[in-house]
C-alpha positions as CSV (number, residue, x, y, z in Angstrom):
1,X,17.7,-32.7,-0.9
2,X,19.2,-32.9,-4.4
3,X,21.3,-30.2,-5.7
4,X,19.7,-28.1,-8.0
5,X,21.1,-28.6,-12.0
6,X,21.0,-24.8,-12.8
7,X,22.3,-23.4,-9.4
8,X,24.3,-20.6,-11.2
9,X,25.9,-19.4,-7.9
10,X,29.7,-20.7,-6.8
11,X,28.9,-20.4,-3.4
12,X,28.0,-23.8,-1.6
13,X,25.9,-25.4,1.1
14,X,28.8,-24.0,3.5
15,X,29.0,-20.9,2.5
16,X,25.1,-20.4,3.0
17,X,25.3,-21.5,6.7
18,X,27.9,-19.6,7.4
19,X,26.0,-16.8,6.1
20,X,23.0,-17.4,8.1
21,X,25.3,-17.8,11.1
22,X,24.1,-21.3,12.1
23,X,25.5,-24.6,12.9
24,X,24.5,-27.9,12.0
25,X,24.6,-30.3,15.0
26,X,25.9,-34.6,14.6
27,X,21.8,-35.4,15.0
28,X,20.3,-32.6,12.2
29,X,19.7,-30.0,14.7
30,X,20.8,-26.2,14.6
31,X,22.8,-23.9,16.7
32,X,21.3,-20.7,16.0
33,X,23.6,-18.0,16.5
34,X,20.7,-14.9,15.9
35,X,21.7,-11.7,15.3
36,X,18.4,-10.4,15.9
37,X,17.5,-10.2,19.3
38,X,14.6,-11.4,21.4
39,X,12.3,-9.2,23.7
40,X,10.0,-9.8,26.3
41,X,6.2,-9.1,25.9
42,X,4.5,-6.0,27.8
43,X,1.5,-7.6,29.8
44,X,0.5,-4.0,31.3
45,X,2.1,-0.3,31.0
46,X,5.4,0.5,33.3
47,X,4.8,4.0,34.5
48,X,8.9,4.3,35.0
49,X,9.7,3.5,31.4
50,X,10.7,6.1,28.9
51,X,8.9,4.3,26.1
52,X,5.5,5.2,25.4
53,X,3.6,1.7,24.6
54,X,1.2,1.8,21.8
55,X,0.1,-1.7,22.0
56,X,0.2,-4.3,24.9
57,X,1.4,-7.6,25.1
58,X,1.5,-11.2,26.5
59,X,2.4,-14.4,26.0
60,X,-0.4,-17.3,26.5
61,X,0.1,-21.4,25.5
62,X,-0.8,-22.8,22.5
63,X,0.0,-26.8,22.4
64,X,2.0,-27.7,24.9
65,X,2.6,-30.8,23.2
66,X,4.9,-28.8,20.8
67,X,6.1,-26.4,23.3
68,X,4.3,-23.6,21.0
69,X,2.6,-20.8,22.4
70,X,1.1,-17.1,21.1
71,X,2.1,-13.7,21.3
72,X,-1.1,-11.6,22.0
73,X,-1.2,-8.2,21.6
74,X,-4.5,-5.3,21.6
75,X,-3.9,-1.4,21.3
76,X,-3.1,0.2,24.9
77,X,-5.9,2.6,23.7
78,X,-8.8,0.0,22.2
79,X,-12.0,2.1,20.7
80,X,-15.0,2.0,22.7
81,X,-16.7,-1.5,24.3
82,X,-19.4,-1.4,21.2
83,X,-17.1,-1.7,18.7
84,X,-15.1,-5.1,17.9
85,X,-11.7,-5.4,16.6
86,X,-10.7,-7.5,13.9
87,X,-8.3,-10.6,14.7
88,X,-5.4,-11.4,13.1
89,X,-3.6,-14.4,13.5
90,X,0.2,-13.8,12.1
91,X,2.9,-15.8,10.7
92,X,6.8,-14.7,11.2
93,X,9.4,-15.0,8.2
94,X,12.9,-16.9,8.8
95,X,12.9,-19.0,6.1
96,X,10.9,-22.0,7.9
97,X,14.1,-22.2,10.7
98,X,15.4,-19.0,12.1
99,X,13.5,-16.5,14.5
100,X,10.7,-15.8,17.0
101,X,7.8,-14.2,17.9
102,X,9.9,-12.9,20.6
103,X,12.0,-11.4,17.7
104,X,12.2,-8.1,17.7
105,X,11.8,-7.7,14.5
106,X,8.7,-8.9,14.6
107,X,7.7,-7.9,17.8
108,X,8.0,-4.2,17.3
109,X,6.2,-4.5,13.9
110,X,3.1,-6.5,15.7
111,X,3.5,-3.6,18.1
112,X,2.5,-1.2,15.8
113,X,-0.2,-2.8,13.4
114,X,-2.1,-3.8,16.5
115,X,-2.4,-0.1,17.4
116,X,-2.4,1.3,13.8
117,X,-5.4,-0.7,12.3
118,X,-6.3,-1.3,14.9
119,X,-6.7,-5.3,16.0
120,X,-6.1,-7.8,18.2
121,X,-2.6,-9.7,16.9
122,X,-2.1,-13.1,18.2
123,X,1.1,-14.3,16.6
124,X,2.5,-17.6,16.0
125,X,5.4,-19.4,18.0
126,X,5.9,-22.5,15.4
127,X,7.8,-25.1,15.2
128,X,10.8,-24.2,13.5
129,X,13.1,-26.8,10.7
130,X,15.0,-28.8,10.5
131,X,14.1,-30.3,14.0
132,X,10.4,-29.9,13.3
133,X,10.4,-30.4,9.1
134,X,7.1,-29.3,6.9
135,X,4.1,-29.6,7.9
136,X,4.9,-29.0,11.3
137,X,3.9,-25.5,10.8
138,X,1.4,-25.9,9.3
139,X,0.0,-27.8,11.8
140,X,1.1,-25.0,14.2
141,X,-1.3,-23.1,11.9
142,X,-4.3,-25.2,12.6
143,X,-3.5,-25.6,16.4
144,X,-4.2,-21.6,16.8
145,X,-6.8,-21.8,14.4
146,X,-8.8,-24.2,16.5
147,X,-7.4,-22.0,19.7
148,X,-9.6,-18.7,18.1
149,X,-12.4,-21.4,17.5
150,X,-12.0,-22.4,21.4
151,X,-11.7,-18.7,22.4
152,X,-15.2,-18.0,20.3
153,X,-16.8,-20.4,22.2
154,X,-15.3,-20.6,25.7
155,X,-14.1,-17.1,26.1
156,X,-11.2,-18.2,28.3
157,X,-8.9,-15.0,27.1
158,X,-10.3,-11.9,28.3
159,X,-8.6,-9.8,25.7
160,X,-10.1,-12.0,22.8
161,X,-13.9,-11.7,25.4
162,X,-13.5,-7.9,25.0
163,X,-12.4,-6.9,22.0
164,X,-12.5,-9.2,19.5
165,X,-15.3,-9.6,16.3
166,X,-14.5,-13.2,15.6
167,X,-16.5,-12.5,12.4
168,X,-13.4,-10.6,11.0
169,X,-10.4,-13.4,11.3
170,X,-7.6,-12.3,8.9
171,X,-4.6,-14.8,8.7
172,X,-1.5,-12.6,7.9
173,X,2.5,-13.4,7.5
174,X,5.5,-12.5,6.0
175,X,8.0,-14.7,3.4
176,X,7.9,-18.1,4.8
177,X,4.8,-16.7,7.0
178,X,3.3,-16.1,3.9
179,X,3.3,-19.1,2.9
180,X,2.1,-20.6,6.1
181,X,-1.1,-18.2,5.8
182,X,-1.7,-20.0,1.9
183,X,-1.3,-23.3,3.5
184,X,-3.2,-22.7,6.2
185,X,-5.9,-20.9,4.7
186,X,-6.2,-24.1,2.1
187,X,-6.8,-26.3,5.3
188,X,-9.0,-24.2,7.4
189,X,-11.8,-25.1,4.4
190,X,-11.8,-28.4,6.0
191,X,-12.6,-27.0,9.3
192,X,-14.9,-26.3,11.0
193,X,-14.4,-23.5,12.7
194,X,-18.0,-22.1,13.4
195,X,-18.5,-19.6,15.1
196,X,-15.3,-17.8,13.7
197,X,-14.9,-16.8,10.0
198,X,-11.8,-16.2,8.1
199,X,-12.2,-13.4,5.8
200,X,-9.1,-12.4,4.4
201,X,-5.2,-13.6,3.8
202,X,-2.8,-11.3,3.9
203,X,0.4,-12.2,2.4
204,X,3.6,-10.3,2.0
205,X,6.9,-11.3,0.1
206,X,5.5,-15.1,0.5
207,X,8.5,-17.3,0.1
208,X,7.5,-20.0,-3.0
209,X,10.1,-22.0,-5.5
210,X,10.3,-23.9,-8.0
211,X,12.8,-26.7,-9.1
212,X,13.0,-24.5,-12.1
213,X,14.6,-21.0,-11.6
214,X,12.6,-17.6,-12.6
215,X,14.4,-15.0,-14.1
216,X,14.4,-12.9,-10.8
217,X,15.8,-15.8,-8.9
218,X,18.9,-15.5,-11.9
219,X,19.1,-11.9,-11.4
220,X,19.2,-11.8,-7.7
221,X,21.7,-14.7,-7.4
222,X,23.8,-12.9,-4.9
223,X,20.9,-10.7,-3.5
224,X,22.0,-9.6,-0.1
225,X,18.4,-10.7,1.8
226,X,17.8,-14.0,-0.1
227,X,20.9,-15.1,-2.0
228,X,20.6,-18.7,-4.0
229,X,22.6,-20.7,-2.1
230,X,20.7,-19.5,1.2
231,X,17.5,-19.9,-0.7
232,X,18.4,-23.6,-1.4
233,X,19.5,-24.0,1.8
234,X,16.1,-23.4,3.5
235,X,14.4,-25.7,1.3
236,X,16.5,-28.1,2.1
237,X,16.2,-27.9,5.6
238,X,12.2,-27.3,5.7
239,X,11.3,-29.7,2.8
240,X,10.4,-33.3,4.1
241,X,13.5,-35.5,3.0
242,X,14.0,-35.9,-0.1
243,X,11.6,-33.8,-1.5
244,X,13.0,-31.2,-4.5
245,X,11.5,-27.5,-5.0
246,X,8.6,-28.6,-6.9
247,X,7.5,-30.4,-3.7
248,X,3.8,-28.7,-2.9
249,X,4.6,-27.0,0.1
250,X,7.8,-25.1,-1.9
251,X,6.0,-24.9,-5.5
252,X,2.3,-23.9,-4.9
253,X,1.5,-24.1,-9.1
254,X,2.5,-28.3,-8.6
255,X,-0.9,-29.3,-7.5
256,X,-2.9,-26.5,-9.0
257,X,-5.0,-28.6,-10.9
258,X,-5.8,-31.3,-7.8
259,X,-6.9,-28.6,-5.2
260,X,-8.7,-26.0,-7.6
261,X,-12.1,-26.7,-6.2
262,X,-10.0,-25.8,-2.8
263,X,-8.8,-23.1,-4.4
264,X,-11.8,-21.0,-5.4
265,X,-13.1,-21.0,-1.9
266,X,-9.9,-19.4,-0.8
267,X,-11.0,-15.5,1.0
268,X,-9.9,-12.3,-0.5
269,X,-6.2,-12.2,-0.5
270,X,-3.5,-9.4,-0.5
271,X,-0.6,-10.2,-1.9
272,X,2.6,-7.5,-2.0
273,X,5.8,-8.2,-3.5
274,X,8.7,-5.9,-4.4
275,X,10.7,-5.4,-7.7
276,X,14.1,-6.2,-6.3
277,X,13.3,-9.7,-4.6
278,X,14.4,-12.6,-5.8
279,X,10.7,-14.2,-5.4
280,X,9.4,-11.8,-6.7
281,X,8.7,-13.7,-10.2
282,X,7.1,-16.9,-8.3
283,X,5.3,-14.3,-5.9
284,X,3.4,-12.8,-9.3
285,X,2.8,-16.6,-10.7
286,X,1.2,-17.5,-7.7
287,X,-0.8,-14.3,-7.3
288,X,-2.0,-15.4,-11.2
289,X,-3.0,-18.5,-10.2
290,X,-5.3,-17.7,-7.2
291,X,-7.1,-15.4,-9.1
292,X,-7.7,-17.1,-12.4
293,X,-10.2,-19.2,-10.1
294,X,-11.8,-17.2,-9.4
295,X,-10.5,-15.8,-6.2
296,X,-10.4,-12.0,-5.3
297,X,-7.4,-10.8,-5.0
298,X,-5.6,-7.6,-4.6
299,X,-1.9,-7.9,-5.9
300,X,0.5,-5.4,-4.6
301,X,3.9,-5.6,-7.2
302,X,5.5,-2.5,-6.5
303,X,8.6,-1.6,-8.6
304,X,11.1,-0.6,-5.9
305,X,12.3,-2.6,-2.9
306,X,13.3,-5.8,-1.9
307,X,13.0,-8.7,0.3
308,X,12.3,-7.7,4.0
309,X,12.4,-4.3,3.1
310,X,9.9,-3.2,5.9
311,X,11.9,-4.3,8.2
312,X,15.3,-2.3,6.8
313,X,13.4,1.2,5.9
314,X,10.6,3.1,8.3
315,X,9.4,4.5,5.2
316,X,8.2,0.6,3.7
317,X,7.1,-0.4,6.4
318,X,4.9,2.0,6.9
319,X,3.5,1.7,3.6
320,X,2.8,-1.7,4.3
321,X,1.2,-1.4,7.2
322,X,-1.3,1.5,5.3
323,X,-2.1,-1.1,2.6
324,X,-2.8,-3.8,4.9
325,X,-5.1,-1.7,7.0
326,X,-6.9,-0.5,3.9
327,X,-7.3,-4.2,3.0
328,X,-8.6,-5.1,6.6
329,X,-10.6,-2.0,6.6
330,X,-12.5,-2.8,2.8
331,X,-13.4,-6.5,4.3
332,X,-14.5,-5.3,7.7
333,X,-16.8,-2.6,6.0
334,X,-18.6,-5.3,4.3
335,X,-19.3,-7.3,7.1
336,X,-22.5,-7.0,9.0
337,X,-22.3,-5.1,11.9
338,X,-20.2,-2.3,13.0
339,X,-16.1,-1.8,11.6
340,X,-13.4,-1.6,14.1
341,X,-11.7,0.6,11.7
């Protein structure tokens, strides 16, 4: 991918993957070196350990064509066998081409909103860049889209049997997640997905661009989450070749005016973005957009943090996880039928 004319930062290409501690093999592939480590899921409660489980989890096949699979998890405590849960289908951030369900990052944190809200979480093992480049996770997206269809239908998962209202189908995720769940939500309209319905999108911190830079993106050059040079790095390695930052899948504004039929059907959305991210700016554009079809949605700007600060301070994330279960909790109410919440 082309350089970007008004990179204002000194720091290269180089410097970027040396900051993300990866490697960049002969054939285009990655040695990951993460610093985050990965945990194993918790199928049923161990008596000897000293943790107290909130939420259970396991691990089930998605395609395994792609070798991508889900991460289920359900509340160790679910509310009585009258009431359904909600599902949420979630999305992981790592910029497109670092880290896992398995994370534990990501695991803890689907630990906790699956008991919290509560809900059934099934999140998303996708194919990661640059060995699998856009839209390979967006296709990812589909695949466990069609896979809730499948369950509503066949009831092959008996977690998904018991305790799932497959009229309440959120799609959630985080930076680049978030911007799986607006791509993924823009495709489901072509679906059919009977009997399941999608009522909500929940995106935090999505990760958008632009080839031209916003004023946060200038004033965060050397931010310490998403720095520019790592930013531009990302692209590069998740954008089909060749393609600049005002490639569709980076710049969401680009084709505003092709897909906004599409766009107006979109669900009620949540989107959240802090004050001291360097996406922030592109975060509130797109926010703009969605709703000036039409579309409901509830923008959360606050004026404090910063990128991935849930995952830095108990304090954020917890306030994330209350506005996203109010969110859930406002759709669900509506619905016909009895709330999980």
């Amino acid at each position: 991918m082309a350089e970007q004319n008004n990179n204002t930062s000194e720091l290269t290409m180089e410097d970027a993957y040396k900051y993300l501690k990866v490697t960049k093999n002969p054939d285009g592939s990655l040695t990951r070196n993460p610093q985050v480590p990965n945990v194993p899921s918790n199928p049923e409660i161990d008596p000897n350990s000293p943790n107290k489980l909130v939420s259970l989890s396991k691990d089930i096949p998605l395609n395994p064509t792609t070798n991508t699979f889900i991460r289920l998890y359900r509340p160790v405590s679910p509310p009585p066998s009258n009431v359904k849960l909600p599902l949420i289908i979630y999305f992981h951030g790592g910029g497109f081409m670092l880290l896992s369900v398995s994370s534990i990052i990501f695991h803890e944190s689907c630990n906790v909103m699956s008991s919290q809200f509560p809900a059934v979480i099934a999140s998303v093992e996708y194919r990661l860049a640059p060995e699998n480049r856009l839209p390979a996770a967006y296709d990812d997206a589909v695949d466990a889209m069609k896979w809730a269809r499948d369950q509503a239908v066949n009831g092959g998962e008996p977690w998904l049997k018991e305790f799932v209202d497959f009229s309440k189908v959120f799609l959630m995720g985080s930076s680049s997640g978030g911007n799986i769940v607006y791509h993924a939500g823009l495709r489901a309209l072509d679906m059919d997905l009977d009997p399941i319905k999608i009522v909500g999108l929940i995106m935090n911190q999505p990760f958008f661009g632009g080839v031209k830079r916003t004023e946060s993106q200038l004033k965060f050059v050397h931010d310490k989450i998403v720095p520019l040079h790592v930013n531009d790095l990302m692209w590069s390695l998740a954008l089909p070749e060749g393609a600049n930052h005002d490639h569709e899948y980076c710049n969401p504004l680009i084709k505003e005016a092709e897909l906004k039929e599409k766009i107006k059907r979109l669900p009620k959305c949540l989107i959240r973005g802090y004050a001291g991210d360097p996406l922030v700016d592109g975060q509130k554009s797109f926010a703009k957009m969605v709703e000036s079809h039409g579309v409901h949605v509830t923008p959360q700007f606050l004026e404090t943090g910063h990128h991935a600060v849930e995952i830095f301070d108990p304090k954020s994330a917890q306030d994330l996880y209350d506005s996203i279960k109010d969110f859930v909790k406002s759709i669900c109410d509506e619905n016909v039928g009895k709330s999980a919440m």
